[in-house]
N, C-alpha and C positions, 0 to 999 in steps of 0.2 A: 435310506441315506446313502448319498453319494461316498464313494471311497474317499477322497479327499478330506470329505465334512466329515468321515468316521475318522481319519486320520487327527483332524482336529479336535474334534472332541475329543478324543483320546485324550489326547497333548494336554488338555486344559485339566481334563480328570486328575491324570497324575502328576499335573505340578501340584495342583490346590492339593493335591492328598498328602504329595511332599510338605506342603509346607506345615501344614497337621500332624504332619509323624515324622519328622526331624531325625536321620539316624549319625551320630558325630559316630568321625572316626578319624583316627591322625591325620592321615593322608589326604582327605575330602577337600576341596579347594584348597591345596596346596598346587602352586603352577611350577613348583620348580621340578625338572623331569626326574633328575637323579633318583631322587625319591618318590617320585609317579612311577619311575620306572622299578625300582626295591619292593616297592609293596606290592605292584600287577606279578613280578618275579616268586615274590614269595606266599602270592594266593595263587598259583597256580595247581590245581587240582585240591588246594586248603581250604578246610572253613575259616573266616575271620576271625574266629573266635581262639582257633589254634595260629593262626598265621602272627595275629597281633602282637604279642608278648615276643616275636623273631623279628618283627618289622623294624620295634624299638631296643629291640639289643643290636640288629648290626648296624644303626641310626645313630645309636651311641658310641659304638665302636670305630665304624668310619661313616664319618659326618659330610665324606665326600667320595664320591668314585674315585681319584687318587688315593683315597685313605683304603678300600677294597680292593684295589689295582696291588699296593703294597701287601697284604696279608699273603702266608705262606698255605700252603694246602689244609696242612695241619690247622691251624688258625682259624679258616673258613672251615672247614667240616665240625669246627666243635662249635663254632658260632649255632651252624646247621642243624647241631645232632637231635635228632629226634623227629627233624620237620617229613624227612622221607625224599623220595626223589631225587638222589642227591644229582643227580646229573644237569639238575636245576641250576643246584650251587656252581658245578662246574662252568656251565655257560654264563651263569653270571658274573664268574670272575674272569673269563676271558674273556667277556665284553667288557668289564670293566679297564681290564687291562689295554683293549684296544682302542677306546676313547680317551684314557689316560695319556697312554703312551703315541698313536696312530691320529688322535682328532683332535690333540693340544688341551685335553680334557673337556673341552667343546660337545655336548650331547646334540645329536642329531635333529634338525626341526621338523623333517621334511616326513612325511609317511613310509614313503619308498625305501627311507636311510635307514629308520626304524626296524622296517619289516627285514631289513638284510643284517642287524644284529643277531647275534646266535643267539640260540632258546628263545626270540623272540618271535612267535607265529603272528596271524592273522588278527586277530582277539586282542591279541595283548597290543600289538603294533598299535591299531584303533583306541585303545583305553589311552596309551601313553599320548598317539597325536592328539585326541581330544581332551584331556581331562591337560596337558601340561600346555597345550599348544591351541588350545581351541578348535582344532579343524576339522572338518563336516565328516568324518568318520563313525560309523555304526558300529557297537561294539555288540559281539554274538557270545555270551558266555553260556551256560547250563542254565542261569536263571534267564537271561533273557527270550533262549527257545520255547523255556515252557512258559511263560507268557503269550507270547504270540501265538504258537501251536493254540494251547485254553480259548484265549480269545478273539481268534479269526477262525478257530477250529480248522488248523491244518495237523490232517492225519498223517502226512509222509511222515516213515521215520528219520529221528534228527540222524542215527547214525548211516541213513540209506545214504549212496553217490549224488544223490537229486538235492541233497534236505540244505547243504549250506547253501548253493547258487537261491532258495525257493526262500529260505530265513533272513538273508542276506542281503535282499530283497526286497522285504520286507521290511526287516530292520531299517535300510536307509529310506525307503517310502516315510515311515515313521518319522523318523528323526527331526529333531528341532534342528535348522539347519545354522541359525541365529544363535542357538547355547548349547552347542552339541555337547559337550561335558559333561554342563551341568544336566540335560536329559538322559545321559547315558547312565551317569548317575543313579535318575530317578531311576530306570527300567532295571536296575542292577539289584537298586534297593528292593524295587515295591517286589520281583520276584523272590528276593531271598528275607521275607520278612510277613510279605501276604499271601502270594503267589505261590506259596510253597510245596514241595514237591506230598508232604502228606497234611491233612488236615490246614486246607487253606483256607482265610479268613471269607468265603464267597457273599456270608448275609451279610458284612460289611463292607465288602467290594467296589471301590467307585465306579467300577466297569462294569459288575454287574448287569446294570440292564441292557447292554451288547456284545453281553460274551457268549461267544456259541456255546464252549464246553457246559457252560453253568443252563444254557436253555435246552443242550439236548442232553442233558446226565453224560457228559462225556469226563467229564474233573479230572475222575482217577483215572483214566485211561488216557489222558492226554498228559504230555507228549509222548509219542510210541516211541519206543526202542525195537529194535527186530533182532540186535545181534547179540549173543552174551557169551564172552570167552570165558572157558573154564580155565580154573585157576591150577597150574601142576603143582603140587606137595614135596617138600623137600624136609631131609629130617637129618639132625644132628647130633652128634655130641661132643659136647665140648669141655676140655679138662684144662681144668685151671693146676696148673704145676707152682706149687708158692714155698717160700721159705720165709716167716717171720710177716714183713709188708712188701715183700718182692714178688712179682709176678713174671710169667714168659707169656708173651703177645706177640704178635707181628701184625703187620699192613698188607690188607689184600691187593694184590697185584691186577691180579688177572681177570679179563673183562668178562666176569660176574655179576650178578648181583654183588652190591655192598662194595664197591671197587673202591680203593682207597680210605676204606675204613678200616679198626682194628679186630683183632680179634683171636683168641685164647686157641691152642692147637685144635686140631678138629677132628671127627668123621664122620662122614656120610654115609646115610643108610638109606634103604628103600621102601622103610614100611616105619608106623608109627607103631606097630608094638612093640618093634627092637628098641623102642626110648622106654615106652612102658615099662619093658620086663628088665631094663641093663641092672644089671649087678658087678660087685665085686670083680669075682670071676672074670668076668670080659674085659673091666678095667685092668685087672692084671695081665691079662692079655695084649692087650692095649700098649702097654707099657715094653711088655717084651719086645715086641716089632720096632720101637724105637730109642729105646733107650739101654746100655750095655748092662750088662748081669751083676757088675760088681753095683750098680746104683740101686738102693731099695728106697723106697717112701717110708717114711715115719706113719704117716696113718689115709686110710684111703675111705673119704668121707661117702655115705649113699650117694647116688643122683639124686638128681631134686624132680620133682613133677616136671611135666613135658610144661615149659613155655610157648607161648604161638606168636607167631606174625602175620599178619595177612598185607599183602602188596599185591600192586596193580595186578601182574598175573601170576604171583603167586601166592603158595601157603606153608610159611616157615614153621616148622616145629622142632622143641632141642630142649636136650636136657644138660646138668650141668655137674661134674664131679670134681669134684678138690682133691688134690692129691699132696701131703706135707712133705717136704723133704727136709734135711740136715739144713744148713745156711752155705756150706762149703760144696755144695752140692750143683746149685743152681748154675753156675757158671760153667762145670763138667757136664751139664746135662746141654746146655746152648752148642758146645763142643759135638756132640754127639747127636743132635737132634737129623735127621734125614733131611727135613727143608732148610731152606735159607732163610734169611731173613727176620728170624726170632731174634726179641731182646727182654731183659730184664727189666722191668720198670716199678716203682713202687706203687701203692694202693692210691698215696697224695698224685703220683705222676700220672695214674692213670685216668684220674676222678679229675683232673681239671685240665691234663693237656693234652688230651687224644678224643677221637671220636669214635663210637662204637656204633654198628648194628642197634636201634632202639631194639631187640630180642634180646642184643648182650646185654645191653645197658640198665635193662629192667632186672636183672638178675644182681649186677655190681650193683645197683643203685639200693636194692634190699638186703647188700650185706654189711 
């Protein structure tokens, strides 16, 4: 078969199959961008499944890119908290802010314009021109490589220098160039539903009888990855200093991980058995380096089991100690603390207007 007529066929396979396996989702022929544009933002490196339930809280919240342009840091990170990435959020809100403010709240139609908003790459630019604006753009996500890869049987790895120009490629050869959305669509679907990266649906496949992967047992090995960065280990500890429903927190500054999140004094260690083994002891130590002699704790609770987080390249670990003081107390100790930027906040101020580390959060959220 000629490439053209495989191209075609193709096309016919996976509308008919679309129209058989129907996947609703808020966003799905919706042409308005603001919202093409929220939901590609807030899938990015997300399963739907996790994305969805964020899509329709800041939908609800601001119902317009002026209504996200207005939110304060604070505001947007608690919107965010738990989704990850948060540098995602950042750029969303200063994109927001500059189509607001800079494009007379006017969203951009053009591809070009798209691609030069911040945190907007390659992918997403493509998703937002063709799903809001209809235009002939190919969108190349993780589902749609391992499609192509499977079914043309191309070995290059997707993360080699060659693999976007070779996908890319391909994808717009592909493309419907008449409904590109709505095909973008299908290819987005059928990989993250058939196509799947383990235990794909292949004896019901409508591609099946011209997919290389499936004629040469290649499945599981398509598509190659070649690269896998190890992830570095970071370990903490963290003590919560309370009096009554007051706590001391502060906002990370500094361009870290978790930047402009909250989060309960700290320290850093180098190894995961110093979380294992902390005791008493070391918290009273602890205590001495920062806080003056006449301040004692009313009671100093164990640590808790090591928490974990796993992020793109890292792997957080931390454990977590209560420390009670007086009530008269708390405000002597903000005086005296060595860093800046601590403040007292209650348990209600903490739980609904700040945003924590999801490692912190799973900790406050179980107490």
């Amino acid at each position: 078969m000629k490439t053209n007529d495989l191209f075609q066929w193709t096309r016919t396979q996976l509308i008919d199959w679309a129209v058989r396996h129907p996947r609703p989702l808020p966003w799905k022929g919706i042409r308005k961008p603001y919202q093409v544009w929220l939901s590609e933002i807030i899938l990015q490196q997300t399963r739907v499944e996790q994305g969805l339930p964020y899509y329709e809280r800041f939908l609800q919240a601001c119902p317009t890119t002026e209504d996200l342009a207005r939110l304060s840091e604070n505001e947007l990170f608690k919107l965010w908290e738990g989704l990850g990435y948060y540098s995602r959020a950042r750029n969303m809100h200063a994109t927001a802010r500059f189509i607001a403010h800079e494009l007379q709240g006017i969203f951009p139609s053009q591809y070009a314009d798209i691609r030069a908003l911040k945190g907007v790459g390659d992918y997403t630019a493509a998703a937002i021109a063709s799903f809001a604006f209809d235009l002939p753009h190919a969108v190349l996500d993780g589902n749609v490589y391992r499609v192509l890869s499977r079914f043309m049987g191309v070995t290059t790895p997707i993360d080699a220098s060659s693999a976007k120009r070779e996908y890319s490629t391909l994808a717009e050869s592909l493309l419907d160039e008449e409904h590109p959305g709505a095909w973008n669509q299908i290819m987005m679907d059928f990989g993250a539903t058939w196509c799947t990266p383990r235990n794909p649906k292949c004896a019901d496949c409508p591609l099946r009888e011209k997919c290389v992967a499936l004629s040469t047992g290649q499945v599981e090995s398509l598509p190659v990855k070649s690269k896998k960065m190890a992830k570095k280990e970071r370990f903490f500890v963290y003590f919560i200093l309370k009096s009554g429903e007051s706590r001391i927190i502060r906002q990370r500054t500094a361009k870290d991980i978790w930047q402009g999140l909250w989060e309960f004094p700290s320290l850093e260690t180098d190894r995961i058995s110093a979380l294992q083994n902390w005791d008493e002891k070391q918290t009273q130590q602890w205590l001495k380096t920062w806080l003056p002699s006449d301040i004692k704790p009313v009671h100093i609770s164990p640590a808790t089991a090591p928490l974990q987080q796993t992020l793109t390249h890292r792997i957080v670990s931390a454990v977590f100690c209560e420390i009670t003081f007086e009530s008269q107390d708390l405000n002597h100790i903000l005086m005296h603390l060595p860093e800046n930027g601590f403040v007292a906040m209650t348990s209600q101020q903490i739980q609904s207007g700040i945003a924590f580390p999801k490692l912190i959060q799973q900790f406050v959220s179980g107490k």
